[in-house]
N, C-alpha and C positions, 0 to 999 in steps of 0.2 A: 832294704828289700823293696824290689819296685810292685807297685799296688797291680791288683788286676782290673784292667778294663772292662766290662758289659757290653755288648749290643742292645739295642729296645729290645730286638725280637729273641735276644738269647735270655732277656729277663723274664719277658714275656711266655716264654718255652717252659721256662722254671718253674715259674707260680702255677702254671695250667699242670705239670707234671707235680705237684703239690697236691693239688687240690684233686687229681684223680685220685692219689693214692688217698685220701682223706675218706674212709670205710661208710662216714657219716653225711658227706656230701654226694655218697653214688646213689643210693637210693632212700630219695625224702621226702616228707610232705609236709607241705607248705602253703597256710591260707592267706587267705588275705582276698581285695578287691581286683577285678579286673578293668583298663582301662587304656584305650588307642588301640583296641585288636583290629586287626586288617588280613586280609587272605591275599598273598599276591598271586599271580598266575602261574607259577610252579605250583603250589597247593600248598604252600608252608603256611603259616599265622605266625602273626608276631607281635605281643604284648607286651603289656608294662604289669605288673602286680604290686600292687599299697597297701600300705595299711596306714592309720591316722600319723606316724613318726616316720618311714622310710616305705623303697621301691625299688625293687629290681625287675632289671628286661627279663622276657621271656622267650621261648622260640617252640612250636607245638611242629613236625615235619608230617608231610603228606602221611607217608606212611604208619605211623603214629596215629596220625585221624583217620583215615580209615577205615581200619581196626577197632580204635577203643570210644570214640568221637562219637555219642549216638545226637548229641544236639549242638545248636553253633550256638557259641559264648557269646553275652552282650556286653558292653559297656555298663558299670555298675554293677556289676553281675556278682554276689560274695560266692566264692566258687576254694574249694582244695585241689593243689595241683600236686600229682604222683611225680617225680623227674628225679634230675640229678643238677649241679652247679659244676660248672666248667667255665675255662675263662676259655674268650674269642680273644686270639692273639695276635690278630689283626687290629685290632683295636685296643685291645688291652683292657678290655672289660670283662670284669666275669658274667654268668646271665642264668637262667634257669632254660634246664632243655626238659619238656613236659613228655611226661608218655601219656597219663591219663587224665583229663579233666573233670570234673564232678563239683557240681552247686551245692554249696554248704548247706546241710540240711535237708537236701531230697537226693534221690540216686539221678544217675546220669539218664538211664532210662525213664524217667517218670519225666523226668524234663523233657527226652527226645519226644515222648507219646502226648506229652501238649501241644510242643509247636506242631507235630504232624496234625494234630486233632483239629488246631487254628487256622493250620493251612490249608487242608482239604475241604474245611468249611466257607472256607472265604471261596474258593474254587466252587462251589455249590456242590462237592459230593453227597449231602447230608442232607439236599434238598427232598423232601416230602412230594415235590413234582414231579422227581424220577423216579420215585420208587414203585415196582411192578406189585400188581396183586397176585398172590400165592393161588393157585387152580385148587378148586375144591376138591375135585377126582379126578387126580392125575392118573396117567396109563405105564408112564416111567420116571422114573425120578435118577436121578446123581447123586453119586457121594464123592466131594475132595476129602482124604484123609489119609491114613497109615491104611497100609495093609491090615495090620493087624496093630492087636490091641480093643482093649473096653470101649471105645466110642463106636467102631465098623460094626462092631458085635451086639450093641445097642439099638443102634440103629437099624440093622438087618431086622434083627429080631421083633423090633416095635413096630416096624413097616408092616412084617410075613404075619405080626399077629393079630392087627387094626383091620389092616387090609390085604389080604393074601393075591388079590388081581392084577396089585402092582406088579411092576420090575423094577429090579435096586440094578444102576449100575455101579462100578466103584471105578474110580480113578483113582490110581495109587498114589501117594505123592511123600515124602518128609514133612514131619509136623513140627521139625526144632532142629536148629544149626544153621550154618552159615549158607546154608546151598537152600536151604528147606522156602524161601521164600519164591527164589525163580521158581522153583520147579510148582509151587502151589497155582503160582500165574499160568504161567505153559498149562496146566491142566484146566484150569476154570477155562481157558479160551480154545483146548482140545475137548472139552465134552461138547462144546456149540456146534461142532458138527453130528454128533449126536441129536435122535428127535425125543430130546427131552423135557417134561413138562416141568420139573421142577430142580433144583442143584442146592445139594447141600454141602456147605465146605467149614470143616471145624477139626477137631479134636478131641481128648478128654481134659481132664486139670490139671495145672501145673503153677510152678513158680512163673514169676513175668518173664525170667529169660527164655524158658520152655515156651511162652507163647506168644514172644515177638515177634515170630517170621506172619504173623499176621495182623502187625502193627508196622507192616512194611509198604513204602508207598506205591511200589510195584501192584503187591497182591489188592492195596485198596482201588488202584485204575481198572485191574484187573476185573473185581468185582464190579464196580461201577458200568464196564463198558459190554459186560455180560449179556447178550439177549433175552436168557433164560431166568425169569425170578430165583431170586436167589437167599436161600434161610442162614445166617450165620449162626452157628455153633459153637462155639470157643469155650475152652472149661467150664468151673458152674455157675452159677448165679451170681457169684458175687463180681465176676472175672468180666469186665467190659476191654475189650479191641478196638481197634480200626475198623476190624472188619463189621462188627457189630452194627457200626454208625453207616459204613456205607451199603451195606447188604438192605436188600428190601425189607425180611421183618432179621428182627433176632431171636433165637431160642436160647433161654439160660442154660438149655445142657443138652447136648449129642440124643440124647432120648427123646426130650422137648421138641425138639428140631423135628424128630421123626412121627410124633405124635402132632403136630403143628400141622407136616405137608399131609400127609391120610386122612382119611374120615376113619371113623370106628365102622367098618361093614353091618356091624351088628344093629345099630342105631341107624344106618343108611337102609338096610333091609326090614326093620322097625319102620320108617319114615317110605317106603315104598308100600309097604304092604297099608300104614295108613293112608296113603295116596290111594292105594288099588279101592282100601273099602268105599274111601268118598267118592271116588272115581264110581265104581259100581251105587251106592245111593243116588248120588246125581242122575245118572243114567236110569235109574227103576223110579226115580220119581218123574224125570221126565216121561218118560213111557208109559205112566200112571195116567200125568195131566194130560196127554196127548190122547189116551183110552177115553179120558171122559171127554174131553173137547170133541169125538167121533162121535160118542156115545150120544151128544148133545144136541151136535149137527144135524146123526142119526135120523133123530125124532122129530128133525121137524118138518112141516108140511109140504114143503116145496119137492124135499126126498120122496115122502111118504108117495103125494100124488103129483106129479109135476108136470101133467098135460094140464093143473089147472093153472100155472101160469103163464101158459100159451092163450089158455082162454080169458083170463085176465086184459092179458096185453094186447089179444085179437079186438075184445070189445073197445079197450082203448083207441085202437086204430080205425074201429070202425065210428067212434065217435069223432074223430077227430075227420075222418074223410066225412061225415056228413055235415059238420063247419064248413070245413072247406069248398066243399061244393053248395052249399047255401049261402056263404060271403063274397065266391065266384058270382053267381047267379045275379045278386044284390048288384053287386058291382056293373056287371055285363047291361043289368036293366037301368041302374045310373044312367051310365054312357048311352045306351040310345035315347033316354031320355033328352040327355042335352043335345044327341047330334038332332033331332028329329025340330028341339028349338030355335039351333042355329040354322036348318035349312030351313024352318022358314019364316025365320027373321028378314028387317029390311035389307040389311047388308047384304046376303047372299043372292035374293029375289033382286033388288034394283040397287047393286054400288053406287052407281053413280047419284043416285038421290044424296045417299047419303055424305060424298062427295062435296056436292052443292052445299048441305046443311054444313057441313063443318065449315066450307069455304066463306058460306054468309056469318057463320058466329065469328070468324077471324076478321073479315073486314071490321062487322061492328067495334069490337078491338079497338082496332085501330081508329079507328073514325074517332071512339073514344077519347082514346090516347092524343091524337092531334089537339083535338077538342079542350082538352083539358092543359095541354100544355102553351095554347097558346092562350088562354085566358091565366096562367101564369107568366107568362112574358109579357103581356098587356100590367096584370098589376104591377108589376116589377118598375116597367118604362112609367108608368103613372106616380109612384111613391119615388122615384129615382127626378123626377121634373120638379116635386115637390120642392124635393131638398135642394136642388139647383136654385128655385126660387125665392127657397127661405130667406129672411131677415137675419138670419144668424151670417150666414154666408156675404152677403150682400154686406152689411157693415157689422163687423165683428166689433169692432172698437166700440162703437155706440154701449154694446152689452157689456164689455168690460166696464166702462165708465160708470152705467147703471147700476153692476154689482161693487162697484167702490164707492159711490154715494151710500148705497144701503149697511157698507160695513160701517164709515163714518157715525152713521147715525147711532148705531149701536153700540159706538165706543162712547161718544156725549151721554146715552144713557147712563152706561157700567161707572162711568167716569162720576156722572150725580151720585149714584148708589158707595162710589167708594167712601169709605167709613176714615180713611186718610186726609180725602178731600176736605173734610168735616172738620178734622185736625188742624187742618193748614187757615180754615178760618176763625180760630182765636179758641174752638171746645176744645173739650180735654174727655179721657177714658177713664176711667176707676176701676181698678182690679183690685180683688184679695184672693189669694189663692189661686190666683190663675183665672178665674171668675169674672167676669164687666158686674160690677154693681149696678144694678138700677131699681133700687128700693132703698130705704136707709134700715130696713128689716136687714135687709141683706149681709150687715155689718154688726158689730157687738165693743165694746168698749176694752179697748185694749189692743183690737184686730190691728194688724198694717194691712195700709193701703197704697197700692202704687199707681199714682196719677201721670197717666201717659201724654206728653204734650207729642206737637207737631215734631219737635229738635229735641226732645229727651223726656226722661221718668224720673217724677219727685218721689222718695218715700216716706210718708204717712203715718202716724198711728192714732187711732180715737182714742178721744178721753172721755 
């Protein structure tokens, strides 16, 4: 019986037609490490999953992540993969085909609403420098939400009952599903052309999936890029967003929110009416201090009779014009004094005398001056003939020779007085202690003595 032959690809064909019909390998889940994930430019991913003993590829398809894919898988990443095992027959490998991905240990959402939290922080959505201040007393405010439902109804109601002067407007919008997020965006950026002072965009409570579409990174640009301050709202208190972080302030709940943008009228009309009374005091105690300041003025004398500081000020003026014309006078009788001296002085009566007298004090002057300068050129040529005729000039040598006889002499003196001299004919010196002896007192029995000759020094000691 002749054997049957195989093809690769009909063997191939076989195990892959095995392994579909395998009830256990269509729908599995399987943990393990993830590790080489890559996204190529179709939008597929394609990994390796490990665990400490074995590894099998993996393959996640666009479609697939679109849908169920709320965060991108890292390397290292312990993650449960939802799929099925199918061999690629191309290859002849079997491999894991993924529908769902999920981090061991946390849901797939609470990992997507990290990295978005990471990411928009590093973007500076979350900056403290953008965020707008909320108006005290707004004229109209905004609401993103449902139609209907407990939070519209909240918040109407907490507006109309705080503050009745507002206007609520509502922009309608989806709070949950897959469309609910565009459409949250498209509104937040349709009420800016609205004139509104304030936009509030939330909800009421729910599970995380109920309020993801505001953990969507549309609706947080959306909010960021907003003109209008903006209050998030998001289920209650315990319920933190996207939106939370990027909205100027947050309210823990639809109510909050609406009690947050209003004043309490009741408290504002409180706060006006104490305004009015201080307003009205300020104003009657001014008007008090101002009565007496009149009252003050009133009373006093310049009021009372006030032609008398005309006669004040008259006397003043007439004291001050009788100075004046009495310092004028003074003056005026000065000046003819001196002119009355100057006419008839020499100078005016006979210039030319006076002429003359200055003329002859100038010669004598001079006559002076000649005088005296030539009996200075006279001693000058007299002590100047002197020295021409001196003995110094005439034979200088002679006096050198004089004052080298008179050193000599004084060296033969020094030369007797040297105490050396003295030495060199046959005496001698005695010292102790540094001392010339010249006593035998001077010395003591036992002292040394150093006897200084001409060519050296003996040492000494008494006995």
């Amino acid at each position: 019986m002749e054997e049957k032959t195989f093809t690769v690809s009909e063997i191939n064909n076989y195990i892959g037609r095995k392994l579909k019909l395998d009830q256990n390998l269509k729908n599995i889940y399987i943990k393990g490490e993830i590790s080489n994930y890559k996204t190529y430019p179709s939008g597929h991913s394609y990994f390796t999953l490990k665990d400490e003993k074995s590894q099998i590829p993996g393959v996640m398809f666009k479609g697939n992540k679109d849908r169920f894919l709320k965060f991108e898988p890292k390397d290292g990443m312990k993650v449960i993969i939802k799929g099925k095992i199918e061999v690629y027959e191309r290859d002849g490998k079997y491999q894991l085909y993924a529908t769902r991905i999920t981090e061991d240990g946390l849901g797939d959402l609470h990992i997507a609403f990290e990295q978005l939290k990471k990411d928009l922080k590093k973007e500076g959505l979350f900056d403290d420098t953008h965020k707008k201040k909320i108006p005290k007393y707004p004229n109209r405010i905004g609401v993103v939400t449902a139609q209907t439902g407990a939070a519209i109804r909240d918040i109407i109601t907490t507006i109309k009952r705080r503050y009745p002067i507002c206007d609520v407007l509502v922009f309608s919008t989806l709070v949950q599903g897959d469309n609910a997020a565009p459409q949250i965006a498209r509104q937040i950026i349709h009420a800016q052309k609205f004139d509104l002072d304030t936009l509030i965009v939330g909800r009421g409570g729910g599970s995380i999936e109920d309020l993801w579409a505001f953990n969507e990174r549309e609706v947080a640009y959306a909010i960021y890029n907003c003109r209008i301050p903006v209050i998030s709202a998001v289920g209650h208190e315990i319920d933190f967003t996207i939106s939370d972080f990027v909205a100027d302030l947050r309210a823990p709940t639809p109510t909050a929110a609406a009690e947050i943008a209003v004043p309490d009228i009741r408290k504002v009309k409180e706060s006006v009416s104490q305004l009015n009374r201080r307003a009205n005091k300020s104003i009657n105690d001014r008007i008090e201090l101002n009565k007496t300041k009149l009252n003050n003025i009133s009373q006093k004398n310049i009021l009372k009779n006030p032609e008398s500081i005309y006669d004040i000020k008259g006397m003043s003026l007439d004291n001050l014009i009788n100075r004046l014309s009495f310092t004028s006078k003074n003056i005026m009788t000065r000046n003819k004094n001196k002119l009355v001296r100057l006419e008839s002085s020499a100078v005016f009566k006979n210039p030319e005398s006076m002429y003359k007298l200055k003329r002859m004090d100038l010669e004598k002057v001079i006559n002076k001056l000649n005088m005296t300068s030539n009996n200075i050129i006279v001693k000058n040529k007299n002590r100047l003939f002197k020295i021409e005729n001196s003995h110094i000039l005439k034979n200088p040598t002679e006096i050198t020779k004089k004052k080298r006889d008179e050193c000599l002499k004084n060296i033969n003196k020094l030369e007797v007085l040297n105490p050396l001299s003295t030495l060199k004919r046959g005496y001698s010196i005695a010292k102790t202690k540094e001392k010339v002896i010249t006593s035998v007192k001077d010395v003591e029995v036992g002292d040394e003595v150093d006897i200084e000759f001409d060519d050296g020094i003996i040492n000494t000691k008494v006995i």
